[in-house]
KEKE-3310 file (N, C-alpha, C; in steps of 0.2 Angstrom, whole numbers, plus 5000, padded with zeros to 4 digits):
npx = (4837:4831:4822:4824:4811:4803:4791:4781:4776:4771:4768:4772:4780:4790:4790:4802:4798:4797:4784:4775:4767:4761:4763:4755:4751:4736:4732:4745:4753:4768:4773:4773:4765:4753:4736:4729:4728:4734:4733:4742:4747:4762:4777:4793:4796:4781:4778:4785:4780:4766:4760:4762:4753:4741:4739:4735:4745:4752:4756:4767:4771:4786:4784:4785:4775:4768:4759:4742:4741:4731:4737:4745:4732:4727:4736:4737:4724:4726:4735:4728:4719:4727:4728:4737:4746:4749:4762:4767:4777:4771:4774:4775:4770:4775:4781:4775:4784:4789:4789:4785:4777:4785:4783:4781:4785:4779:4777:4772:4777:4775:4776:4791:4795:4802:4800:4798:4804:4803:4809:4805:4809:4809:4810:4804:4797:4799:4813:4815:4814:4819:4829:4824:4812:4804:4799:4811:4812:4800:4793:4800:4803:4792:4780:4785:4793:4793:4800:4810:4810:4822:4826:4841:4836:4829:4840:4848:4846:4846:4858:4847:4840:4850:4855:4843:4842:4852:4852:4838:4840:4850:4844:4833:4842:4846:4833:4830:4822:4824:4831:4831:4838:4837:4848:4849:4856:4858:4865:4863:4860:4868:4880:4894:4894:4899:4908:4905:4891:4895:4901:4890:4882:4888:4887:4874:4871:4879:4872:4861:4850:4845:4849:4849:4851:4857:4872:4877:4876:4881:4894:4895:4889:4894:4909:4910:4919:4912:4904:4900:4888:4870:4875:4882:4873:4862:4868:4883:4879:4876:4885:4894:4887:4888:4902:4902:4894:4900:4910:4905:4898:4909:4913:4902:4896:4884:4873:4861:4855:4852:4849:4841:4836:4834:4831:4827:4823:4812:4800:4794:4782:4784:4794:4809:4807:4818:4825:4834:4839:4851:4851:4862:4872:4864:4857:4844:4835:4826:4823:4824:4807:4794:4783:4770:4768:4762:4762:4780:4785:4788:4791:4803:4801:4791:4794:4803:4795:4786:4795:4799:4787:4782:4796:4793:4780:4786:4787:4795:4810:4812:4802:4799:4811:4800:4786:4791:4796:4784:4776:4781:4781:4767:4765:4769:4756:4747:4742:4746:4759:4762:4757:4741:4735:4725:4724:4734:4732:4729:4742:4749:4746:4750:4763:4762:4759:4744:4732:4720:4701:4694:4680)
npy = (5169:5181:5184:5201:5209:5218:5230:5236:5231:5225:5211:5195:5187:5184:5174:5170:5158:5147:5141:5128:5111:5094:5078:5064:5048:5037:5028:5025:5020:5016:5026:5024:5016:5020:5025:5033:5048:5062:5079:5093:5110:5114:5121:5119:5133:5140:5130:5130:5142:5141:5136:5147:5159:5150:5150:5161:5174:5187:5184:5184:5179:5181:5177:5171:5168:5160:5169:5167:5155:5139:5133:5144:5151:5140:5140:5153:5153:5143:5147:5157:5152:5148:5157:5168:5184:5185:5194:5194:5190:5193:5180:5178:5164:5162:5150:5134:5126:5133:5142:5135:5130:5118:5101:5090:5074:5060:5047:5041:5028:5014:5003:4992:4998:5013:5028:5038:5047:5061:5078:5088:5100:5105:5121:5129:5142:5149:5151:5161:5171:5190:5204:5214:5216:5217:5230:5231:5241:5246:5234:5229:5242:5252:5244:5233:5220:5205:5194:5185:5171:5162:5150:5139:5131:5139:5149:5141:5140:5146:5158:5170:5170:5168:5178:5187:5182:5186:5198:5200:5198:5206:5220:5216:5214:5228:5235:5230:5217:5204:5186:5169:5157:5141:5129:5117:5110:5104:5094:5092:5104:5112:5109:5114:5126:5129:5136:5149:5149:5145:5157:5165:5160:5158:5176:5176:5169:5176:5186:5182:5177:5165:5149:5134:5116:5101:5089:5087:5100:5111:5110:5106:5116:5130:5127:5121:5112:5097:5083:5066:5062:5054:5049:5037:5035:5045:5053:5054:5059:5070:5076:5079:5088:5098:5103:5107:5116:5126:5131:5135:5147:5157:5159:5165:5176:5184:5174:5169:5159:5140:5127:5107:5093:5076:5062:5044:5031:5018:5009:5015:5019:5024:5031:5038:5052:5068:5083:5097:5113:5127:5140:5155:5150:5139:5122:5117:5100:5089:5071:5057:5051:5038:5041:5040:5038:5044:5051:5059:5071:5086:5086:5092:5104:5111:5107:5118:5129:5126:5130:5144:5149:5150:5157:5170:5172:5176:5167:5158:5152:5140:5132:5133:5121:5112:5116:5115:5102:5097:5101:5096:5084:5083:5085:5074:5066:5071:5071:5083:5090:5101:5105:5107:5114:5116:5122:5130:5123:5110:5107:5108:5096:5085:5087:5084:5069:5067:5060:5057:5058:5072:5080)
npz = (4677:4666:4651:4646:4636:4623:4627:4622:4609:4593:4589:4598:4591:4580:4564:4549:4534:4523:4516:4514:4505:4516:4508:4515:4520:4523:4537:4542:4532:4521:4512:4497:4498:4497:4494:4499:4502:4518:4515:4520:4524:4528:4537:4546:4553:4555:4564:4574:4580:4582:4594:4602:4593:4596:4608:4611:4610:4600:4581:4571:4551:4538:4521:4505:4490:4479:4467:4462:4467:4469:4479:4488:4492:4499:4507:4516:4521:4529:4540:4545:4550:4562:4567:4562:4558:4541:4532:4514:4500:4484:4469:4453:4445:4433:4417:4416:4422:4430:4445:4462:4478:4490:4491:4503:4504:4517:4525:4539:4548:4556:4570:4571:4558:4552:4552:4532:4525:4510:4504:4492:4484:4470:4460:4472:4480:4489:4491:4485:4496:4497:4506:4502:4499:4510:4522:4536:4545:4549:4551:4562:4568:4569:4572:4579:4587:4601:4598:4588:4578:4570:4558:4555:4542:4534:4534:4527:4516:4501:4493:4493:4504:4515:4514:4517:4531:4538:4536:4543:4556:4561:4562:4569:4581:4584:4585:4597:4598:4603:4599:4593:4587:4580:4572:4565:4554:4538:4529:4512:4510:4514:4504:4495:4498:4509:4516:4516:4520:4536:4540:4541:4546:4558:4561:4565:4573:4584:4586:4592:4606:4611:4607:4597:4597:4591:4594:4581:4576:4582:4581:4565:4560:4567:4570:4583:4595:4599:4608:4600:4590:4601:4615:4625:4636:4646:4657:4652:4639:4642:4650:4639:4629:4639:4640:4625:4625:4635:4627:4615:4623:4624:4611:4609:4616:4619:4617:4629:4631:4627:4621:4617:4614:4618:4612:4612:4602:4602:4596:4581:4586:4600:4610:4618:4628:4629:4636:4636:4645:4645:4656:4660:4672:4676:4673:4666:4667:4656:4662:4649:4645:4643:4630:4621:4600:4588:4576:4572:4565:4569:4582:4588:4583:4590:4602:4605:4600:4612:4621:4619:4618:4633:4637:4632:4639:4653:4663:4675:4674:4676:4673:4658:4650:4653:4649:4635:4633:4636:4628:4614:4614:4617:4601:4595:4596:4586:4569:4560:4559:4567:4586:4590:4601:4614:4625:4640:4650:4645:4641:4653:4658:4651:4654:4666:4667:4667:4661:4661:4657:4654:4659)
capx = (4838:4824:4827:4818:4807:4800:4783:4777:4777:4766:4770:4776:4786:4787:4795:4802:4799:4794:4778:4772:4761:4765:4757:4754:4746:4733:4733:4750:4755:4771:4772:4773:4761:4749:4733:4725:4732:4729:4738:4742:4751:4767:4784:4797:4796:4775:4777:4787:4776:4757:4761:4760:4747:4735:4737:4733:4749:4749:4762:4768:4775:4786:4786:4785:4769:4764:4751:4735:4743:4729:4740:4746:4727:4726:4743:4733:4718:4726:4740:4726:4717:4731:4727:4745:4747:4756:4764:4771:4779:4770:4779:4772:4773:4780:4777:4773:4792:4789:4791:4779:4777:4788:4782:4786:4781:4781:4775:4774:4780:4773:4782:4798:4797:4804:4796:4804:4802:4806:4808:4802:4809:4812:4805:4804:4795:4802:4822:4816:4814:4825:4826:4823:4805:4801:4801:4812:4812:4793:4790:4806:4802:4784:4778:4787:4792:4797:4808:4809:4812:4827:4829:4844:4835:4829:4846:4853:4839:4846:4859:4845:4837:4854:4856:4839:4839:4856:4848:4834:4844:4853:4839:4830:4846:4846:4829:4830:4821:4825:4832:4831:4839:4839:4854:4845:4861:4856:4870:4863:4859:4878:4886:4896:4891:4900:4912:4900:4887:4899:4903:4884:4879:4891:4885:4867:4875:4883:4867:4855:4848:4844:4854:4845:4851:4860:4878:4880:4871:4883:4897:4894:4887:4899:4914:4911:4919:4908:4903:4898:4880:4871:4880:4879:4869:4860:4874:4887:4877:4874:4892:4896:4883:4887:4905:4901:4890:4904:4914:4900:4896:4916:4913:4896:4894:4878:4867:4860:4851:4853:4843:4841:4828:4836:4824:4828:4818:4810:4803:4790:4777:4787:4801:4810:4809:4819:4828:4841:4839:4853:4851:4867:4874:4858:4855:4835:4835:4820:4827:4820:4803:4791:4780:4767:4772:4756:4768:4782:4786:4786:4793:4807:4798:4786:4798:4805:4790:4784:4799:4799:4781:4785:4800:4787:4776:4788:4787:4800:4816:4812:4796:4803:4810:4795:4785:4795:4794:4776:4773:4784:4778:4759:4763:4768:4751:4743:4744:4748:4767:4761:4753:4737:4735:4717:4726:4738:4732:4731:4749:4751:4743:4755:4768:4760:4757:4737:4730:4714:4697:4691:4674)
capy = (5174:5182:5188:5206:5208:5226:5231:5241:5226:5223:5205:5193:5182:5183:5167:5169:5154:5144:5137:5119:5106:5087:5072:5060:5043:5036:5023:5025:5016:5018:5032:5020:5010:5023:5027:5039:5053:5070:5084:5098:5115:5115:5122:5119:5136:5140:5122:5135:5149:5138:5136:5155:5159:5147:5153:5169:5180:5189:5179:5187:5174:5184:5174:5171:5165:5161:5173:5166:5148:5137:5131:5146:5152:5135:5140:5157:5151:5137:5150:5164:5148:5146:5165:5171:5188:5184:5198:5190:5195:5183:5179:5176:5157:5161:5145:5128:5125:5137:5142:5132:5127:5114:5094:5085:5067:5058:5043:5040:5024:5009:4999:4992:5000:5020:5035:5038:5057:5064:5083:5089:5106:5110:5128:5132:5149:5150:5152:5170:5178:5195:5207:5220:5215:5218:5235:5232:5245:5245:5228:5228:5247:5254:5239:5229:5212:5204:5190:5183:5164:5160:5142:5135:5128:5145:5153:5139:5137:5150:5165:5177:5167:5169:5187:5189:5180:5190:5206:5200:5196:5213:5221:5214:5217:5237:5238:5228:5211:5196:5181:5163:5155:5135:5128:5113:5109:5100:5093:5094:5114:5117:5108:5120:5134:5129:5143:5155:5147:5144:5165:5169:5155:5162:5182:5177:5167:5181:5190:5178:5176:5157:5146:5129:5113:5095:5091:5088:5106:5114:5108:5107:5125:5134:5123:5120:5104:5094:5076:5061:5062:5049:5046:5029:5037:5051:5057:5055:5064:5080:5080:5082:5093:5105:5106:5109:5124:5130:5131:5141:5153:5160:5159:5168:5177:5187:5169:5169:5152:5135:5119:5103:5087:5071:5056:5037:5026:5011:5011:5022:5022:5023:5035:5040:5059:5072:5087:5100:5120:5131:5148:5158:5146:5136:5118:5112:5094:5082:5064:5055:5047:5035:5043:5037:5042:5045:5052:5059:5073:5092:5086:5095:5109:5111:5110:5125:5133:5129:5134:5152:5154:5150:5163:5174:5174:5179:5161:5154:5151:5132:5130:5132:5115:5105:5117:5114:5097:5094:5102:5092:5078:5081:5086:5066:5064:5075:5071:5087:5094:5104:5104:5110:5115:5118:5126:5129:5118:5102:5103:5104:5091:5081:5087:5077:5062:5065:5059:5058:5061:5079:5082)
capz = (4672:4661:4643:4643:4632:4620:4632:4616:4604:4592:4590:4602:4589:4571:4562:4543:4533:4516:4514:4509:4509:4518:4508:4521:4519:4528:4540:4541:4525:4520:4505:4491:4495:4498:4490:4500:4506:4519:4514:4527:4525:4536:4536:4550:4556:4559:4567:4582:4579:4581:4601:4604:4592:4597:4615:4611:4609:4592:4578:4562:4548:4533:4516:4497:4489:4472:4465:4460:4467:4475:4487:4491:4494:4505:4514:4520:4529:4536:4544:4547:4557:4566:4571:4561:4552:4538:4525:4509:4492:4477:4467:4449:4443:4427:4414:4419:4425:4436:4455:4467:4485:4491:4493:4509:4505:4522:4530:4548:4552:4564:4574:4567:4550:4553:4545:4528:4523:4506:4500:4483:4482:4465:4459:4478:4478:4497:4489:4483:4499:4499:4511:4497:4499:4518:4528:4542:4549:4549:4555:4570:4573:4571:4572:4585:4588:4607:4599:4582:4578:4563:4556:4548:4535:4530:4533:4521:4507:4495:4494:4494:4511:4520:4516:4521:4537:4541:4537:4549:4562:4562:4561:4575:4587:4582:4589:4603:4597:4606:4592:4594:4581:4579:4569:4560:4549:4532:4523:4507:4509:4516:4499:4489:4501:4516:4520:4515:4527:4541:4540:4540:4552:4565:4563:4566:4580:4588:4589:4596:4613:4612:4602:4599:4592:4593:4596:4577:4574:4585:4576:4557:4559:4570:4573:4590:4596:4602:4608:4594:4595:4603:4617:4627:4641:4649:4662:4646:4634:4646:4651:4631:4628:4644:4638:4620:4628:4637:4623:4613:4627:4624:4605:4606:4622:4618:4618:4635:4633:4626:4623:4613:4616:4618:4610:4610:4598:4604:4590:4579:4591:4608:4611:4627:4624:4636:4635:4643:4643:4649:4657:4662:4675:4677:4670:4668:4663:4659:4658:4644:4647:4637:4627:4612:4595:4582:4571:4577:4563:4575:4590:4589:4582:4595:4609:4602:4601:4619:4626:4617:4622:4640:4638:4631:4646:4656:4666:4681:4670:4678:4668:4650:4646:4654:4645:4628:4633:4636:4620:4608:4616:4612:4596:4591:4595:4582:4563:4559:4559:4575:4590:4590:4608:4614:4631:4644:4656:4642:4640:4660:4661:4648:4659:4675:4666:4666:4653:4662:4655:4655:4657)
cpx = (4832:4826:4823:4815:4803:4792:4778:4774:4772:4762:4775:4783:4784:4794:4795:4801:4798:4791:4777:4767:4765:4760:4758:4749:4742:4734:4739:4753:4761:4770:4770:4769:4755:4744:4729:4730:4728:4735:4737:4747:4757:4774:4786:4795:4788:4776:4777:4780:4769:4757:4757:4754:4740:4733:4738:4738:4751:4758:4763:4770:4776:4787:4784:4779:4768:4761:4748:4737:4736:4731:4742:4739:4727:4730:4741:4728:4720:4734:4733:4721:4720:4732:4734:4742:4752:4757:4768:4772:4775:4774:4774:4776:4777:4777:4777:4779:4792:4790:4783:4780:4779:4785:4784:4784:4785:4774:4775:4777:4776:4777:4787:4800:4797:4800:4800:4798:4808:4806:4809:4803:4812:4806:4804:4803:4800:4810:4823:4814:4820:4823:4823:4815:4800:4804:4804:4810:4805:4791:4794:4804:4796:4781:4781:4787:4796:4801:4806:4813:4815:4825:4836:4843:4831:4836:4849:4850:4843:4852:4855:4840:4844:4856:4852:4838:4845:4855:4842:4836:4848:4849:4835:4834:4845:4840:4826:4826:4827:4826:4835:4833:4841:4843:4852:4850:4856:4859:4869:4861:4865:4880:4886:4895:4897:4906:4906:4893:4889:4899:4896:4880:4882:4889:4878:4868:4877:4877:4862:4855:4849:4846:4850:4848:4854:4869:4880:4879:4878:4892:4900:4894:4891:4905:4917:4915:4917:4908:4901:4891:4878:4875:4878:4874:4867:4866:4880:4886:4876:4880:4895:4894:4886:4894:4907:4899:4895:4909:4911:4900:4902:4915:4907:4893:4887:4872:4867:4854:4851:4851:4845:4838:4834:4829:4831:4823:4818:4809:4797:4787:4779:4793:4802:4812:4811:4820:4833:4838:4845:4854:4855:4871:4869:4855:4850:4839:4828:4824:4821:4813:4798:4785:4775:4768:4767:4761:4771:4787:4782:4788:4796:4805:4794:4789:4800:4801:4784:4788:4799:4792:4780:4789:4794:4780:4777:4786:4794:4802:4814:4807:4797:4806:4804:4790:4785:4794:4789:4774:4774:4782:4770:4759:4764:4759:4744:4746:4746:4755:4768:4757:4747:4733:4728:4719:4732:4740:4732:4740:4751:4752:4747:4759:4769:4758:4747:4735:4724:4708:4695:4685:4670)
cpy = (5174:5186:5196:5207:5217:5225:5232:5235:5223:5217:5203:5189:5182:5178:5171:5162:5151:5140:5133:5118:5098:5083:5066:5052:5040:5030:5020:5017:5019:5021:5029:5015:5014:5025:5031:5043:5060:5074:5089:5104:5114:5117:5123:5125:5141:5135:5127:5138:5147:5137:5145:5157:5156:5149:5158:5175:5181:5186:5183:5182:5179:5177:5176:5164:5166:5165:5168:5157:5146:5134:5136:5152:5146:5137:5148:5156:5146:5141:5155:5158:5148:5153:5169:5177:5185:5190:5194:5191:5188:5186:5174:5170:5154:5155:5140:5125:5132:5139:5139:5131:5121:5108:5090:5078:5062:5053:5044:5035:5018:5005:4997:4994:5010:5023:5036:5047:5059:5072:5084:5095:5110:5115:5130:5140:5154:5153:5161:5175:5183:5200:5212:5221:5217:5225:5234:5234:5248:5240:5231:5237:5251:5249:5236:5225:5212:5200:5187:5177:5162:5153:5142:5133:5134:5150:5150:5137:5141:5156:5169:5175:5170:5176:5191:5188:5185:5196:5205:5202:5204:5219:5220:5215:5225:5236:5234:5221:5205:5191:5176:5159:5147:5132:5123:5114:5102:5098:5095:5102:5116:5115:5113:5126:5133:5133:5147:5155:5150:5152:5167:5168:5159:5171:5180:5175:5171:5186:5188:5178:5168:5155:5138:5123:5108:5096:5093:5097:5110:5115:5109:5115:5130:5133:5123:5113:5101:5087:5071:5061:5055:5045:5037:5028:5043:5057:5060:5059:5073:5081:5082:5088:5100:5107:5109:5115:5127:5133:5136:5145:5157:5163:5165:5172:5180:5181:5168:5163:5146:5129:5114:5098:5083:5067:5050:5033:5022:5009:5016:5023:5023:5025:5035:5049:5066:5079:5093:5108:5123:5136:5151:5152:5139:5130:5116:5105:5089:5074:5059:5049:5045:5040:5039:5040:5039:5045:5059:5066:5081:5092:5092:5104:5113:5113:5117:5130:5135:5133:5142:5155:5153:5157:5170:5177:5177:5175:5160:5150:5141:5129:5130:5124:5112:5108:5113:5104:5092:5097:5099:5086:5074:5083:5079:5064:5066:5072:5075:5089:5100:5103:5109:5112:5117:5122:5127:5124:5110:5102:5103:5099:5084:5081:5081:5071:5061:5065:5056:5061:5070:5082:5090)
cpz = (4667:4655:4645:4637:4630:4624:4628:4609:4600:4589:4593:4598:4582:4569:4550:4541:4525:4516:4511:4511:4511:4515:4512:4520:4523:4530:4541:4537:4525:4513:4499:4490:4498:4493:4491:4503:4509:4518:4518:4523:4532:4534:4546:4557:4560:4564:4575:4584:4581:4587:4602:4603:4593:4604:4615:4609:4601:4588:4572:4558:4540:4528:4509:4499:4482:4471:4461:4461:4471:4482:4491:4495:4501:4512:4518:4524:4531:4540:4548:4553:4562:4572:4569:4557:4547:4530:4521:4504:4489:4472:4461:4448:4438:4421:4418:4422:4430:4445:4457:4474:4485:4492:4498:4510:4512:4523:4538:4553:4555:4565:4573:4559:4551:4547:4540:4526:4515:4503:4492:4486:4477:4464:4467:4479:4486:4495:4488:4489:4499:4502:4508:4499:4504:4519:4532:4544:4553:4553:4562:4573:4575:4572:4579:4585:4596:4603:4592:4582:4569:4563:4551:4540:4532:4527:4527:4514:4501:4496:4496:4501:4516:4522:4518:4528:4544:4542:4543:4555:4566:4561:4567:4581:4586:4586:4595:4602:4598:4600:4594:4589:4581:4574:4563:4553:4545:4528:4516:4504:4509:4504:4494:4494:4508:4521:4522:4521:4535:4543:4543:4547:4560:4566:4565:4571:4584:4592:4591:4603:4616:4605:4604:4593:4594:4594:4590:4574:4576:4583:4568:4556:4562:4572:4579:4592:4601:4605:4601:4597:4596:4608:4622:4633:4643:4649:4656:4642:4638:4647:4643:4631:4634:4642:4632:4620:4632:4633:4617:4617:4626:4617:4604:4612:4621:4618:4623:4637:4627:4624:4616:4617:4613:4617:4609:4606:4601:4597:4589:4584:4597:4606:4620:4626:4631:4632:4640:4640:4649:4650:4661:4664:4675:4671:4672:4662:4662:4656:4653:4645:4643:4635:4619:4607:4591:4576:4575:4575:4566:4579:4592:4588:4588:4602:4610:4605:4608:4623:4626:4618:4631:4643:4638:4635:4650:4664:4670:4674:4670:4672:4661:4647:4648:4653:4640:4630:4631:4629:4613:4611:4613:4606:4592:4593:4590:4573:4560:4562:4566:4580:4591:4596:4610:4620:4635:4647:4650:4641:4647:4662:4657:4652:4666:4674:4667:4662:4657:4659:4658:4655:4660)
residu = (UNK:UNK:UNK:UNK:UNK:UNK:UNK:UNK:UNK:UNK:UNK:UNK:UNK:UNK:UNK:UNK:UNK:UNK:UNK:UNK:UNK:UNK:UNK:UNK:UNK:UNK:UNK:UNK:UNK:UNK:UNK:UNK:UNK:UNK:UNK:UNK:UNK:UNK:UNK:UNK:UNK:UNK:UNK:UNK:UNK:UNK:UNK:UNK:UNK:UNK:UNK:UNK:UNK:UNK:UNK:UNK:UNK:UNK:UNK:UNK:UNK:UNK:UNK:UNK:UNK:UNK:UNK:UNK:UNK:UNK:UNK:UNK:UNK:UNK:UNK:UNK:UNK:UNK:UNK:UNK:UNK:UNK:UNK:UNK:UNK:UNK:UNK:UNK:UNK:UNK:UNK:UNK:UNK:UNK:UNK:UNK:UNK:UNK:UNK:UNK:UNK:UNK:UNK:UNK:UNK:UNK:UNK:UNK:UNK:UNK:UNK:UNK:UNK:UNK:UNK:UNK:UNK:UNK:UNK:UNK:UNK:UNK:UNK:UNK:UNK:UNK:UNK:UNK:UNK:UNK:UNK:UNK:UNK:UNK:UNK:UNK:UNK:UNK:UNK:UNK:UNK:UNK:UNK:UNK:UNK:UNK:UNK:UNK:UNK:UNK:UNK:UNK:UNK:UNK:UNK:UNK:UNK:UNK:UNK:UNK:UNK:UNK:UNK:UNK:UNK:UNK:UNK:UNK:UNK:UNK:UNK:UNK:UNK:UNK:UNK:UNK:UNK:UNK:UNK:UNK:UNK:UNK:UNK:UNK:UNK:UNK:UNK:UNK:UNK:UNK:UNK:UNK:UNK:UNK:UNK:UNK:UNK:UNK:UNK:UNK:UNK:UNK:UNK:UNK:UNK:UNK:UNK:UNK:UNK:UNK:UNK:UNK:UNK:UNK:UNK:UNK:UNK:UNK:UNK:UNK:UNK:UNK:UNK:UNK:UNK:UNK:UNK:UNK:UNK:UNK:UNK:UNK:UNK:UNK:UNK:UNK:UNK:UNK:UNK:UNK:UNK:UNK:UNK:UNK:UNK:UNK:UNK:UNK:UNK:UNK:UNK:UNK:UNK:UNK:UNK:UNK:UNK:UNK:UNK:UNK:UNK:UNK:UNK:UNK:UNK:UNK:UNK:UNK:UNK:UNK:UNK:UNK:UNK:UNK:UNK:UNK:UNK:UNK:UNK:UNK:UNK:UNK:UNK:UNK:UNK:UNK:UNK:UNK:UNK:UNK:UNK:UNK:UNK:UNK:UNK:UNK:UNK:UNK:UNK:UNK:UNK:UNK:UNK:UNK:UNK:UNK:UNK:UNK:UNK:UNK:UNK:UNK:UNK:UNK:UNK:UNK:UNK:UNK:UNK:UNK:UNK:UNK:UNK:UNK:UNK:UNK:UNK:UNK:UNK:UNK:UNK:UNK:UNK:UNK:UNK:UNK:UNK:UNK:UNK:UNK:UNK:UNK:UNK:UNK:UNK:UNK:UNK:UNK:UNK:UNK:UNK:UNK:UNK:UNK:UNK:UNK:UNK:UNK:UNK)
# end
């Protein structure tokens, strides 16, 4: 099965999202006992969108940005390196209590001491996107997109995010845009909101092509009934998961594709990292294999992002998870929230287990 895709298009993939930076400690120190730090621009949903655009297919990113912020100066040249168009509402700072770019204080972990990751998002200038602000009908029509990449944690940041991500969403079906939408449930987003989500979660659902997420995702967000995540094995975990997805596919028939990455902790630095994609009838699986883990925050992003640049080629249905695979893979090896991919053939080459010099 192959998604069709707009021919005219004048982006391959555009991702909404809300912009940050990650302070990061060096020598992977834990946060608190850190005294230097690299800070990076990153959100969730570029994380996807940095696979394509590094390998050349054009990328748009819609968001909110400070005026006259230097981070939000920062968080443009290190998307337009990435090679992204990005349109953006700014959004004056107001007083010193004002709106800013989000804070992702993280460590990375080593060996028996787990990453601890904490968000700082008061004032979150990202909560103000409304759709008031965007042309659709310009972007999705004269313009043109082949498929546009949603997140949960967009859809559930704010009322004016989820009525934005809805309006996208409907908006992108009307003129034939392709929609990917990862579920990425956040407890503390839903609380208070969780009808209202639930209602939202499921129309964006309804009009997606690829649906992407865990058992708990699948779940929390559209009250699927699922397996308990973590199951005791492989075999176990994929029969949950397959009839979890069969139970969706009745719920949501217009999703035409499936997925979720299975990881085991060893510990920080050593994972067993797989995954599942399903297309129509058709289950790809990789079983979960050792892997070194730099830091290990992106994986999940990345897969995503291989797999939909795989889609995006217009690649044998087979190649898509072990793609998605090899990409979230090499992204635990990069300090950065993404995979900074130099080519094709390097992440084939994760695939086949070469890790051979290259001269």
């Amino acid at each position: 099965m192959t998604l069709t895709l707009k021919s005219d298009a004048a982006y391959a993939l555009l991702v909404p999202t809300s912009m940050g930076v990650r302070l990061t400690p060096e020598n992977a120190q834990p946060f608190h006992a850190g005294e230097r730090f690299l800070m990076q621009v990153t959100s969730a949903e570029t994380n996807v969108a940095s696979i394509s655009s590094l390998l050349g297919l054009p990328v748009k990113v819609l968001t909110a940005l400070v005026e006259d912020s230097p981070v939000a100066r920062m968080i443009r040249d290190d998307l337009a390196g990435r090679r992204m168009d990005v349109e953006a509402t700014l959004v004056p700072q107001g007083d010193p209590w004002g709106y800013r770019h989000q804070f992702n204080l993280a460590d990375s972990g080593l060996g028996i001491r787990g990453p601890r990751v904490h968000n700082d998002r008061a004032g979150e200038v990202g909560r103000t996107l409304d759709v008031e602000d965007f042309d659709l009908e310009r972007i999705f029509g004269s313009e043109g997109v082949q498929m546009m990449h949603l997140s949960g944690l967009i859809a559930a940041l704010s009322p004016e995010t989820s009525r934005f991500c809805v309006e996208l969403a409907r908006a992108a079906q009307r003129h034939g845009t392709r929609i990917s939408f990862d579920l990425n449930h956040r407890a503390s987003f839903w609380e208070g909101r969780e009808a209202e989500l639930r209602e939202q979660f499921a129309e964006i659902s309804s009009l997606a092509d690829v649906l992407i997420g865990n058992e708990e995702d699948f779940q929390l967000c559209l009250g699927v009934e699922g397996p308990e995540a973590g199951g005791a094995n492989l075999a176990s975990e994929l029969d949950g998961f397959k009839g979890m997805i069969e139970r969706t596919k009745s719920a949501f028939p217009n999703v035409s594709v499936f997925a979720t990455t299975l990881r085991e902790v060893v510990h920080a630095n050593l994972h067993r990292w797989g995954a599942i994609v399903a297309e129509g009838e058709r289950w790809h699986v990789v079983e979960p294999r050792e892997i070194s883990v730099l830091d290990r925050i992106g994986g999940g992003d990345s897969f995503v992002g291989g797999m939909l640049y795989a889609i995006l080629r217009g690649w044998e249905r087979e190649t898509w998870v072990q793609f998605g695979w090899a990409t979230g893979a090499l992204a635990t090896t990069f300090l950065t929230d993404y995979v900074n991919v130099a080519d094709e053939d390097q992440v084939w080459s994760a695939w086949k287990g070469n890790a051979r010099v290259k001269r």
